[in-house]
C-alpha positions as CSV (number, residue, x, y, z in Angstrom):
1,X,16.0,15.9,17.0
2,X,12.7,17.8,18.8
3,X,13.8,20.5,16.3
4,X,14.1,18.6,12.9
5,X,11.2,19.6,10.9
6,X,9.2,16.4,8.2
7,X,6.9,17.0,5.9
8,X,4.5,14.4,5.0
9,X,2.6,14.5,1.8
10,X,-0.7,12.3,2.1
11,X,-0.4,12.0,5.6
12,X,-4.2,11.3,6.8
13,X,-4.3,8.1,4.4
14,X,-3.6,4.5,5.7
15,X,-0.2,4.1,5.6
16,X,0.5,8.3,6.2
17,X,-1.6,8.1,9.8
18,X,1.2,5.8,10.9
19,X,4.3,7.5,9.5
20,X,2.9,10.1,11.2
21,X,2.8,8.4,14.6
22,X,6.4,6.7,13.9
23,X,7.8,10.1,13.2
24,X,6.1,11.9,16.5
25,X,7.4,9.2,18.5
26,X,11.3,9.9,17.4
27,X,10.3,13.6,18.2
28,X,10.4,15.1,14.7
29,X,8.0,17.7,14.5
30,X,5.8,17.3,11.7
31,X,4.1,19.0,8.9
32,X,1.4,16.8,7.5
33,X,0.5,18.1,4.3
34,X,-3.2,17.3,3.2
35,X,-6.4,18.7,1.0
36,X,-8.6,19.1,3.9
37,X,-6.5,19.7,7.2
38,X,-9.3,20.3,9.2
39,X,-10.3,16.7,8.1
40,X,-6.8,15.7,9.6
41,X,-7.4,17.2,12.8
42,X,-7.6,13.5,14.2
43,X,-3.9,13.4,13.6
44,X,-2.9,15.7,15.9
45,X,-3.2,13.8,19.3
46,X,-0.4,11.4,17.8
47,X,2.2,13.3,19.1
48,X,2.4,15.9,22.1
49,X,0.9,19.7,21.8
50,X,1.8,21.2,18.3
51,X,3.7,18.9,16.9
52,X,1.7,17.7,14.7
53,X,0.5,20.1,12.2
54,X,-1.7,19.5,9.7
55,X,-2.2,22.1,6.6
56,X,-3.9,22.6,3.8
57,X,-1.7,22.2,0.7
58,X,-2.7,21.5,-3.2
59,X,0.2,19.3,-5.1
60,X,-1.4,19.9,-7.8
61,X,-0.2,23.7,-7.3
62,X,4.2,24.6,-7.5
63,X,3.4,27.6,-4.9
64,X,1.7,25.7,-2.9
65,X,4.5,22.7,-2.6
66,X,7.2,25.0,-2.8
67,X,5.5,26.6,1.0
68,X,4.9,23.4,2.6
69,X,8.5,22.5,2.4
70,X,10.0,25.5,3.6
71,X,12.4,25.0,6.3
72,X,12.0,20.8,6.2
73,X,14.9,18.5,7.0
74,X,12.7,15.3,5.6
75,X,10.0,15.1,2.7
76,X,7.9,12.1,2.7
77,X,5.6,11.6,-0.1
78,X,2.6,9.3,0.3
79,X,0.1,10.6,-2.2
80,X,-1.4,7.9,-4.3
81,X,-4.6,6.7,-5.6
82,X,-6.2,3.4,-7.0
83,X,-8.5,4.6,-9.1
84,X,-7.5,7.6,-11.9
85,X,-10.7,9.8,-12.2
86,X,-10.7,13.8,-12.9
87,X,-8.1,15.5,-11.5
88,X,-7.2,13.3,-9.3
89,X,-5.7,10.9,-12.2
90,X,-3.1,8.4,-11.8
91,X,-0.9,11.2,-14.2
92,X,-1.5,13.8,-12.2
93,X,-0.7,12.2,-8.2
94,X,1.6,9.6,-9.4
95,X,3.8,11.3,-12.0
96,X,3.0,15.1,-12.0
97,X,2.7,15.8,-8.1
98,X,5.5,13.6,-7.5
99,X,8.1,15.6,-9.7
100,X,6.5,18.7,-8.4
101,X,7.2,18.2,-5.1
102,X,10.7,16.0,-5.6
103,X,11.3,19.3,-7.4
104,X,10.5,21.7,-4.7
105,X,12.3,19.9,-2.2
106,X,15.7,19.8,-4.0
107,X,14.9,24.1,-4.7
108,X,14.2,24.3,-0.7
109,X,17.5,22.3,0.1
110,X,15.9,19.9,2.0
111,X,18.5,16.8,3.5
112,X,16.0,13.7,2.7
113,X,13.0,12.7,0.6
114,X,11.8,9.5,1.0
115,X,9.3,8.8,-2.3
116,X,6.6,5.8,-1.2
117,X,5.9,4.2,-5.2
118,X,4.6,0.6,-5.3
119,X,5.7,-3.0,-5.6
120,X,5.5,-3.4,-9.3
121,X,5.9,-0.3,-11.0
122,X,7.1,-0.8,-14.3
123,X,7.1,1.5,-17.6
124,X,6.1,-1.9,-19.6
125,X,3.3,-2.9,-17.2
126,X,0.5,-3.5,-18.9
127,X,-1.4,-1.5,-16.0
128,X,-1.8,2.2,-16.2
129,X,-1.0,2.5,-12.4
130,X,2.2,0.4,-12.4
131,X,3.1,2.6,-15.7
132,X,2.6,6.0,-13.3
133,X,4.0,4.9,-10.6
134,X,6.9,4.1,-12.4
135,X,7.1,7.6,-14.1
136,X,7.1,9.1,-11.0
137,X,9.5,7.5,-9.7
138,X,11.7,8.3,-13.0
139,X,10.9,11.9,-12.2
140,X,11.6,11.7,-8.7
141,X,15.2,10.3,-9.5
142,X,15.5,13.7,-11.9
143,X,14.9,16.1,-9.4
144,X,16.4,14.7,-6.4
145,X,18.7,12.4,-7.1
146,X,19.6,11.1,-3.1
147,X,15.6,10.7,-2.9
148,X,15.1,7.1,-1.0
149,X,12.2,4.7,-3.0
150,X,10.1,2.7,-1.2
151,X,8.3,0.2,-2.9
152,X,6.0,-2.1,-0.7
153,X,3.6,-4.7,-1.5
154,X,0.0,-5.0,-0.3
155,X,-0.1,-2.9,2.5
156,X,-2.2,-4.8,6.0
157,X,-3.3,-3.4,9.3
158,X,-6.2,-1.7,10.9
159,X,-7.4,0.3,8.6
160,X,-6.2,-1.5,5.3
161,X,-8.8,-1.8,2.5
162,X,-7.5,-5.3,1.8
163,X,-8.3,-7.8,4.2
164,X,-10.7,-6.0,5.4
165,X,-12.1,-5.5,1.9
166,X,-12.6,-9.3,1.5
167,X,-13.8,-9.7,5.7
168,X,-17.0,-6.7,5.0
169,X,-17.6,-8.9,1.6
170,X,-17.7,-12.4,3.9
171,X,-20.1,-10.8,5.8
172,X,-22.6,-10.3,3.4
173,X,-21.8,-12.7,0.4
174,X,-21.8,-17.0,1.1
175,X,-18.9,-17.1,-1.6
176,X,-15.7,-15.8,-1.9
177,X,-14.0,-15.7,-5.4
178,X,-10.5,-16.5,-6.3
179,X,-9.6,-15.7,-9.9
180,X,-7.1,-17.9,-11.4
181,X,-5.4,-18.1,-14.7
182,X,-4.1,-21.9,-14.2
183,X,-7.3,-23.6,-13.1
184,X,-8.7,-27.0,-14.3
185,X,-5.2,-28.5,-14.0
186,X,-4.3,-32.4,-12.9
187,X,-3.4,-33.0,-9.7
188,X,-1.2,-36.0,-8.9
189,X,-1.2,-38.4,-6.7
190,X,2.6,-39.2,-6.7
191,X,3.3,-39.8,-10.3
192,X,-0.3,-40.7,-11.1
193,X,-3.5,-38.1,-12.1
194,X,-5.8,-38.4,-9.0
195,X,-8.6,-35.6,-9.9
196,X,-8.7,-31.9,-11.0
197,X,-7.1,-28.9,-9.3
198,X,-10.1,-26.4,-9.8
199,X,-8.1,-23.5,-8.0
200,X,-4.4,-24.0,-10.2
201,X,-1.5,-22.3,-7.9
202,X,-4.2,-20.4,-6.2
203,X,-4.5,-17.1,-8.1
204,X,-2.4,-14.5,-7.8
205,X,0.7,-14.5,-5.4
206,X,1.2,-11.5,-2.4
207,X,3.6,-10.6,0.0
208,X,1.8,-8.3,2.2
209,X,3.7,-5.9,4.3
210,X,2.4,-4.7,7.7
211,X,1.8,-1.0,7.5
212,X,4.0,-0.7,11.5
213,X,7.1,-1.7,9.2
214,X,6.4,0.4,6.4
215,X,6.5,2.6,8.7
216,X,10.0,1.9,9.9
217,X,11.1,2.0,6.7
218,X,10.4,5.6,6.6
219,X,12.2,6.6,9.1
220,X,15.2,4.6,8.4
221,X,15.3,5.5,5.2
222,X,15.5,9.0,6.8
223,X,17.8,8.1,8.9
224,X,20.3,5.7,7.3
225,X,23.3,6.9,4.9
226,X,23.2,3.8,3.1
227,X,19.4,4.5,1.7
228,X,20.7,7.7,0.2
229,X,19.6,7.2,-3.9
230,X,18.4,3.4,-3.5
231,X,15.6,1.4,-3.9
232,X,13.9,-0.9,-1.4
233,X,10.8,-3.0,-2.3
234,X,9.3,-4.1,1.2
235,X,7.2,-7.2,1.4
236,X,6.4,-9.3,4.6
237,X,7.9,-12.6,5.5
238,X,5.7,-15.3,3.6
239,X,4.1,-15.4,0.0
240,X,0.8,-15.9,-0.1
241,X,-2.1,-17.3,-3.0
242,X,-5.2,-15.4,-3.2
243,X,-6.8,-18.5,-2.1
244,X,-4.8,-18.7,1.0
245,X,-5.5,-14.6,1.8
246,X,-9.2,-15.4,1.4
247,X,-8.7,-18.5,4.1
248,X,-6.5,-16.2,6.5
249,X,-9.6,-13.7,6.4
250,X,-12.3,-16.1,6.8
251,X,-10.2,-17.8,9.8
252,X,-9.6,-14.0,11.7
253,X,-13.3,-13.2,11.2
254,X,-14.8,-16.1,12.5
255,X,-16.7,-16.6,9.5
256,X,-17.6,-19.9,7.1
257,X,-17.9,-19.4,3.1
258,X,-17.6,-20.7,0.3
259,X,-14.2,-20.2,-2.0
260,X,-14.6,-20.7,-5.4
261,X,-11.8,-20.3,-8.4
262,X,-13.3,-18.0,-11.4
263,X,-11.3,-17.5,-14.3
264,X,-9.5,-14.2,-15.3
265,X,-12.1,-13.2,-17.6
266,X,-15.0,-13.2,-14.6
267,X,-12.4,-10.5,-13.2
268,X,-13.1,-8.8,-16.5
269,X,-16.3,-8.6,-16.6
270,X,-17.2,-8.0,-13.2
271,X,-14.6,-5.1,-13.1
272,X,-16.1,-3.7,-16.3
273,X,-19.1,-2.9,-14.5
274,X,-17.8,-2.3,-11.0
275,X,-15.6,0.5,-12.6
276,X,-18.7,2.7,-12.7
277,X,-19.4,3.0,-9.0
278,X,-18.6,6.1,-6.7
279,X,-16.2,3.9,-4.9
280,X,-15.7,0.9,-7.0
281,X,-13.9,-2.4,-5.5
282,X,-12.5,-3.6,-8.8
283,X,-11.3,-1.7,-12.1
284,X,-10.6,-3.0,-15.1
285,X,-7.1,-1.7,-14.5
286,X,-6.9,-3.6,-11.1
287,X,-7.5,-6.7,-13.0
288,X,-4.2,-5.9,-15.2
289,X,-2.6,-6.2,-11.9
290,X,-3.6,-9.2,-10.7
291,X,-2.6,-11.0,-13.8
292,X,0.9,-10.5,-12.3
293,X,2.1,-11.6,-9.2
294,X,2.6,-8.9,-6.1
295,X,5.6,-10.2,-5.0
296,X,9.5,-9.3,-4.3
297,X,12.1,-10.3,-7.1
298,X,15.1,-10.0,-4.5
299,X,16.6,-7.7,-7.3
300,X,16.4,-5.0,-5.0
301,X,17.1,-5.0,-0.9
302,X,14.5,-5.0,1.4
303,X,13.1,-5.0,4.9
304,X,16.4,-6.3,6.1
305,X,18.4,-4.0,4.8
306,X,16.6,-1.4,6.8
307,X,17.4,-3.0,9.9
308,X,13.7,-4.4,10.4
309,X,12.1,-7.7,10.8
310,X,9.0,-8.2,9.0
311,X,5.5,-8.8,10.8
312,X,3.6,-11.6,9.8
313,X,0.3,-11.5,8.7
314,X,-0.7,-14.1,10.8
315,X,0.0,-12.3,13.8
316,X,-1.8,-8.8,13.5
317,X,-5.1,-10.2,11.4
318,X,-6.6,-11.8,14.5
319,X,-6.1,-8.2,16.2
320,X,-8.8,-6.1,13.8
321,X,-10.7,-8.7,11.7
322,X,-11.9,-9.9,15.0
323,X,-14.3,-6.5,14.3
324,X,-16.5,-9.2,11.7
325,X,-17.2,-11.8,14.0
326,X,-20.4,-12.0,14.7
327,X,-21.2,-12.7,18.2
328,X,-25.0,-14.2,17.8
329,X,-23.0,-17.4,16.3
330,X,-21.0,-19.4,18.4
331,X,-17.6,-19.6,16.9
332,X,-15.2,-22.6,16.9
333,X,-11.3,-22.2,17.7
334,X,-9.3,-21.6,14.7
């Protein structure tokens, strides 16, 4: 194996800095594929002297695909964005770079490609990045027919930019919104109306993924002959409301605020301004999403079926959101 040669497309982002690790461990060397690999020199110590590589590559460029898979046994693509601006469009990473490089790795021979999509791509989503995705996996399928999907839900660990998104907003905002679609409902005492449910089923529905298993999932899918031309969609081990996420992150980072349920068209709104920021938290196409729950259909197999048992959220939050706690207020046990 110490000889087997992956390349990783988008391998300094979240989830690539750990396929990365997970790969060095099993000994593969590995080509990490990036814009700026002098930016991706912290991936280096990961695995032992030079086996980690990082170079610079464009997918936006055939040639310059068509090098960085020379000679690889295993193609991992991880490129993605959330928000389509320039050239760095949801057309461009998501459907263009993606056939270009399923392409290129079928022309180079390579044994494996293991295409990372999302949970939720669909052609008749009403999202423009669940449309993409979807294309690219379409295009993916073309080219390289034996190419392995992946297809996780939202994505947790250390570095996430969910949980931690809503733990850096606790500690600067007293309320925490939950936007719901099914608000103002009766709630029941039994059989009899007792009051108002303000917060509905919560908002939207997740089954978050720990970023260690998508990580296995990777690598079995490299691995396994029975991943050869399927499609997995990864979630964790419990379902979640957005109210419940929002009560997870508050409880890890030792904070006290406020949850309020705001209706969909708040989300609007807010997003139709946010949209305009260098980094922006919330797009208007972000709010398409979470109209529609994030969640596993059990169409497709899963975690399981990979051989790996899913980490709960419950477990790993405590481990980085601990970062927000602020240690001039005495905290109670949670």
């Amino acid at each position: 194996m110490a000889n087997r040669l992956a390349v990783v497309f988008g391998g300094s982002g979240f989830i690539g800095r750990h396929v990365v690790q997970h790969l060095a461990r099993q000994g593969w060397r590995v080509r990490v594929a990036v814009r700026d690999a002098e930016g991706a020199a912290f991936l280096k110590p990961l695995g032992e002297v030079g086996q980690v590589v990082p170079v610079h590559a464009n997918v936006g460029n055939d040639a310059s695909v068509a090098t960085m898979v020379q000679g690889a046994d295993l193609v991992v693509n991880l490129v993605g964005v959330l928000v389509s601006r320039g050239k760095r469009s949801f057309k461009a990473l998501h459907e263009e770079a993606a056939a270009r490089v399923a392409k290129a790795a079928a022309a180079a021979g390579v044994s494996r490609l293991v295409h990372v999509s999302a949970l939720g791509a669909s052609a008749t989503s009403a999202s423009a990045y669940a449309r993409s995705k979807a294309a690219g996996e379409e295009a993916v399928r073309a080219a390289f027919p034996t190419a392995t999907i992946l297809r996780p839900s939202v994505v947790f660990g250390p570095e996430d930019h969910f949980f931690n998104r809503f733990a850096a907003l606790a500690t600067v905002s007293p309320v925490l919104p939950v936007f719901v679609t099914d608000g103002l409902r009766p709630r029941f005492c039994g059989k009899i109306p007792c009051g108002i449910d303000l917060f509905g089923s919560g908002g939207t529905k997740f089954q978050p993924v720990y970023v260690g298993d998508v990580a296995q999932a990777v690598l079995a899918a490299a691995e396994r002959a029975d991943a050869l031309g399927k499609t997995f969609e990864l979630g964790g081990p419990t379902v979640y409301s957005m109210k419940r996420i929002l009560e997870m992150t508050l409880a890890a980072s030792g904070r006290k605020r406020l949850i309020v349920p705001k209706p969909m068209i708040a989300a609007k709104l807010l997003a139709a301004v946010l949209q305009f920021l260098p980094k922006p938290p919330l797009t208007p196409d972000q709010v398409k999403l979470l109209a529609v729950d994030n969640v596993p259909d059990g169409t497709a197999p899963g975690l399981a079926a990979l051989g790996i048992t899913p980490t709960a959220a419950e477990v790993v939050l405590p481990t980085y959101l601990s970062r927000y706690i602020n240690p001039y207020v005495h905290q109670q046990p949670v």
